[in-house]
N, C-alpha and C positions, 0 to 999 in steps of 0.2 A: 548477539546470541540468537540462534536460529528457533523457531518454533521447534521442541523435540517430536512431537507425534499431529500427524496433519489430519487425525479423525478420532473420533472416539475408541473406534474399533482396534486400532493400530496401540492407541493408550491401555489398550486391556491386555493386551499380549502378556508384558512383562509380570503383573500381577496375580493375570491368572496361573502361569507358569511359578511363580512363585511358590499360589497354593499350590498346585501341584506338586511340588516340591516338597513343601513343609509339613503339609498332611498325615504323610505317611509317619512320618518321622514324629507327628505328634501321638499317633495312635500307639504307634509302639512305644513310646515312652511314659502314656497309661497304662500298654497291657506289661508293661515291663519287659519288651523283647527289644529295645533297643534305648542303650547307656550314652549319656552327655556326660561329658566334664561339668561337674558343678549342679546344682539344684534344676531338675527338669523347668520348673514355672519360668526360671531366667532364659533358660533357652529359648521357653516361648514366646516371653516379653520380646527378648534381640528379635525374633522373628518378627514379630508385631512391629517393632520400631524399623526394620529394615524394608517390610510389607509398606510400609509409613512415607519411607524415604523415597523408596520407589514412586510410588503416586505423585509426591511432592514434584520430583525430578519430570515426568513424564508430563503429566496432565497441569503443573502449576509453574511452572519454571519461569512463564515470561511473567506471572504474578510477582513472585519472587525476587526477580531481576537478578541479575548473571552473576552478581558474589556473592546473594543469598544462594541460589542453586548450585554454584560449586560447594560451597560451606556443604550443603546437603548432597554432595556427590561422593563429597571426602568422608561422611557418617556414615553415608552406603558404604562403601569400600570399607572401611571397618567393621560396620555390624555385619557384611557379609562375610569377611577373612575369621571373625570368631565364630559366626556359623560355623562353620567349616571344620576351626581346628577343635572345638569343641563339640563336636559329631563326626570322627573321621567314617567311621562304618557306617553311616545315617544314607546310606545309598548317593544320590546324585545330586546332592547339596551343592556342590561345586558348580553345577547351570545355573547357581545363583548370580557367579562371580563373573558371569559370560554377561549374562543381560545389564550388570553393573558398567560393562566393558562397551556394548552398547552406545547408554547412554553417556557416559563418558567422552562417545565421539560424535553425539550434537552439544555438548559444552567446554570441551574444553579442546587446545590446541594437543596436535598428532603427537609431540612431543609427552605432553602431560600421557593422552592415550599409552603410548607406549610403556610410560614410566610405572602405570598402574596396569596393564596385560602384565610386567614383569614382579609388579608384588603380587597379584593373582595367580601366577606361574609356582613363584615360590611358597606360598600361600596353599595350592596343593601338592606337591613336592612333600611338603612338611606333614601334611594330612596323610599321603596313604603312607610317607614311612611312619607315622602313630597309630597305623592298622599291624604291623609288624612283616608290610610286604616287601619285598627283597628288593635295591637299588635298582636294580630292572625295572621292576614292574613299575614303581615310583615313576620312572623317566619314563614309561610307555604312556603312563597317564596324566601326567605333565605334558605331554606334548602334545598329548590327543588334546587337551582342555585349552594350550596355547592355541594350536591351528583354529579349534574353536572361535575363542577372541580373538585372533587374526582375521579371520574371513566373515565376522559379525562385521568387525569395523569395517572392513574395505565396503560390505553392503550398507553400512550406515553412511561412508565416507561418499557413495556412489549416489546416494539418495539425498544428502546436501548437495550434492556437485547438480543434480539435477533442479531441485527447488531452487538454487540459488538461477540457474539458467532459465528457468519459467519465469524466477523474476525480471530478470533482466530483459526476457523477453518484450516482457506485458509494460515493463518500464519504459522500454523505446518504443513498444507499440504505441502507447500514451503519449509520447512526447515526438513522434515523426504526426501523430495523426491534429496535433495542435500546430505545429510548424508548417504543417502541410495544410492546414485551414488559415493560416494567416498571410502564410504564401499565396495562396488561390486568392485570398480577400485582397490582397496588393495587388495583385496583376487586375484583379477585376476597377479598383479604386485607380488604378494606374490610365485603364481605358477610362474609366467616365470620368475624369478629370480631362483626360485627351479630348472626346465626343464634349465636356463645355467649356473646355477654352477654344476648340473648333466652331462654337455654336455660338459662344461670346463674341469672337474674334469679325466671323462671316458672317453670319445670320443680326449678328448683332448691327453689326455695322453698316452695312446694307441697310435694316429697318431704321437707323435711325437717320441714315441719309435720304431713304423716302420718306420719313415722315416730314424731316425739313420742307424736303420739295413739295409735298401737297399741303405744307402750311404757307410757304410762299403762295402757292397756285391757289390756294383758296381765298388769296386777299388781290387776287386779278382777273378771276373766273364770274362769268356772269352767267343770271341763269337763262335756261335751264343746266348747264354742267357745275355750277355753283355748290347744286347739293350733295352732284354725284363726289363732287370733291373733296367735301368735309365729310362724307361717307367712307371713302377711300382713307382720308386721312384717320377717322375715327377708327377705322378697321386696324391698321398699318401700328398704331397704337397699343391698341389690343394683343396685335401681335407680337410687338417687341417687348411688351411686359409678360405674354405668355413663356418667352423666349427666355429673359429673362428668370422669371421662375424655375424654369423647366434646368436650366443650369445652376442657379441654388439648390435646387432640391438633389441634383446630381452631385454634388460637389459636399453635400450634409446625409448623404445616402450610406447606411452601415451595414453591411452584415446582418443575414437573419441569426441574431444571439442563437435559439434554440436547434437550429441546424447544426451550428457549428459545436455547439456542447455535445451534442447526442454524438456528432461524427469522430471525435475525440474514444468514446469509449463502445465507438461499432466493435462488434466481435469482440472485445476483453473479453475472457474466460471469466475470471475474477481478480477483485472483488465485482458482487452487482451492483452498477449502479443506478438510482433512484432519480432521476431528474425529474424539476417541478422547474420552469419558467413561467412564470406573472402575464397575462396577456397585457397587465398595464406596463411594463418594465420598456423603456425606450434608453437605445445605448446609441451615442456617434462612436466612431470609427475606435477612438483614444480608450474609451470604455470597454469596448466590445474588446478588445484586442487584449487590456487589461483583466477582464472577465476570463477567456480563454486560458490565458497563463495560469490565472488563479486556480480555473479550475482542473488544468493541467498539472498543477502542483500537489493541487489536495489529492489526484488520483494515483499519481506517482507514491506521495508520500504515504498514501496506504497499503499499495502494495508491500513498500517496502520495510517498512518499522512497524507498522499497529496488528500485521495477522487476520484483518477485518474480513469477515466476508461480505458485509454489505456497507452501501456507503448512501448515503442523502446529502443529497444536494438540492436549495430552492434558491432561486434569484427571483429578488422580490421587488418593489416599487415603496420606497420611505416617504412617499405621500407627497415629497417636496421639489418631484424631479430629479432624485439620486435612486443607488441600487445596491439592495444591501446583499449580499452574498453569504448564503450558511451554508455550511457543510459538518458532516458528524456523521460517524462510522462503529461498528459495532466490535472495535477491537479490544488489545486489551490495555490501554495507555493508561498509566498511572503517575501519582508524583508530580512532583513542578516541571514544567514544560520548557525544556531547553530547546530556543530555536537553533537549527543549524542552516547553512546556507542557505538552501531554498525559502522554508518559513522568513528570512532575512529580506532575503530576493524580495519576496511576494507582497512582503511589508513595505521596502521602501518604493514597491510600484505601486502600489494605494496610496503610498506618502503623496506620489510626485502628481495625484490627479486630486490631495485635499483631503484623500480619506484617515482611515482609520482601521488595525486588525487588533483583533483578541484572540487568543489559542488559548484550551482548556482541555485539560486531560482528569477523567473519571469517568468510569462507564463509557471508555473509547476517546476520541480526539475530536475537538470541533473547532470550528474558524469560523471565524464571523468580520467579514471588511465590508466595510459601510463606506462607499463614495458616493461624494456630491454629484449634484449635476454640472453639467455645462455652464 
């Protein structure tokens, strides 16, 4: 189910329009210049409850979750059709059954749409012939009220077609700009792997075939080149342990973590995200690369299911040489947390380095994977 209204501003339309609507039609049924079927006050309750439905549908729908908000789609559609036939003369009562038609097409499938434009069709049809107007005029404004809800939906139809395309957008953007930071971090890994097995292989071998030979020479050398010998050899030493080093630390060398986060959600429009990296947090290659996905996952998965506009993320240091990873967004995620593939994914690649994830939903979505260290 799509978020129905993507601002506040947009969630007021329907409502106001309502009062608009129903206003009039209340004032005249105080001053007596305008007759309901049935006890004025019930009129105004149904308005009440359909003013009710509306809000529910617009502004709470993803609270609600998608068969409470139809449930409350199908209450609209009826308190709106007794509007209606219970005030045929009530002026333009019937733009009730337009903005019902509406939302009807961020909840439910084209079909369902269709099936309720054609009880709202009929719905006034039946209204202006209970004004006593002639089969004509019926079908002129029946048909005005159909193109109505025909050309509502196609713009509501045209504005999911587009949110859903913003998503998808921001969803590959997220996940080319992670595949393409782990790509770059293997070609980089790929060379300094090459530069010390070239350094092990030459430089290594080399120095330790000099240091042999000025430990032979220094047990035949007499002085004065005696010192210079065990100088040279003491030197030559030095070196090949520099050397040595300088190829471990090449070969245990990872990725700057916080580069690679931030590169991930360059330019996202939205959600914002919030990055916090630990100046103590230290990842090798397995980690870093594990981090990435994870947090490639959590940004996807808010665009696409939570509605969040912001998201927090901190990669911390668990004091023991591991990194605990939180993230939590300000959507609207409720109810027990069904993982689906990705949350799956992300779990058993924590699994496979020791760790550990938790997902919780109230007041938005949070993840928490705690990996060890090395």
């Amino acid at each position: 189910m799509r978020r129905v209204e993507s601002t506040v501003w947009e969630g007021l339309v329907g409502p106001v329009v309502c009062l608009a609507v129903g206003t009039p039609v209340l004032i005249g049924l105080a001053r007596g210049t305008v007759s309901v079927t049935g006890p004025s006050w019930l009129w105004a309750l149904l308005l009440l409850a359909f003013l009710t439905a509306m809000v529910l549908g617009t502004w709470r729908a993803e609270q609600l979750g998608p068969d409470a908000a139809r449930w409350v789609l199908i209450a609209q559609v009826a308190l709106g059709s007794i509007l209606v036939l219970t005030a045929p003369d009530a002026g333009w009562t019937p733009i009730l059954l337009v903005f019902t038609s509406a939302i009807a097409g961020y909840l439910v499938s084209l079909r369902g749409v269709a099936a309720i434009i054609a009880a709202h069709t009929v719905v006034v049809t039946l209204a202006v012939v209970l004004t006593g107007s002639s089969p004509a005029e019926a079908a002129m404004v029946a048909l005005l009220y159909l193109l109505l809800q025909v050309g509502t939906v196609l713009g509501v139809t045209a504005h999911r077609r587009e949110l859903e395309a913003h998503e998808r957008l921001a969803v590959a953007h997220a996940e080319l700009r992670a595949t393409g930071a782990l790509l770059e971090e293997a070609g980089r890994t790929d060379e300094r792997l090459r530069i010390a097995r070239e350094l092990h292989d030459l430089l290594g071998h080399q120095l330790t075939v000099l240091t042999l030979e000025l430990e032979v020479a220094s047990h035949h050398a007499t002085p004065p080149a005696e010192g210079h010998v065990r100088q040279a050899r003491a030197t030559a030493r030095e070196l090949l342990g520099d050397v040595r080093a300088t190829v471990g630390e090449l070969r245990r060398h990872a990725p700057d973590l916080r580069d690679a986060l931030e590169g991930i959600v360059a330019k996202l429009p939205e959600p914002a995200v919030h990055l916090r990296v630990d100046e103590a947090v230290r990842t090798d290659e397995a980690r870093t690369a594990l981090l990435i996905r994870c947090f490639q996952e959590v940004v996807t998965n808010t665009i696409r299911h939570s509605g969040a506009s912001r998201l927090w993320v901190d990669v911390t240091d668990d004091g023991q040489g591991g990194v605990v990873f939180t993230a939590r967004d300000d959507g609207r995620a409720h109810g027990p947390v069904v993982a689906g593939n990705g949350l799956r994914g992300l779990t058993e690649r924590v699994e496979e380095l020791g760790g550990r994830t938790r997902f919780t939903a109230g007041r938005g979505f949070r993840v928490v994977a705690e990996v060890p260290g090395p």
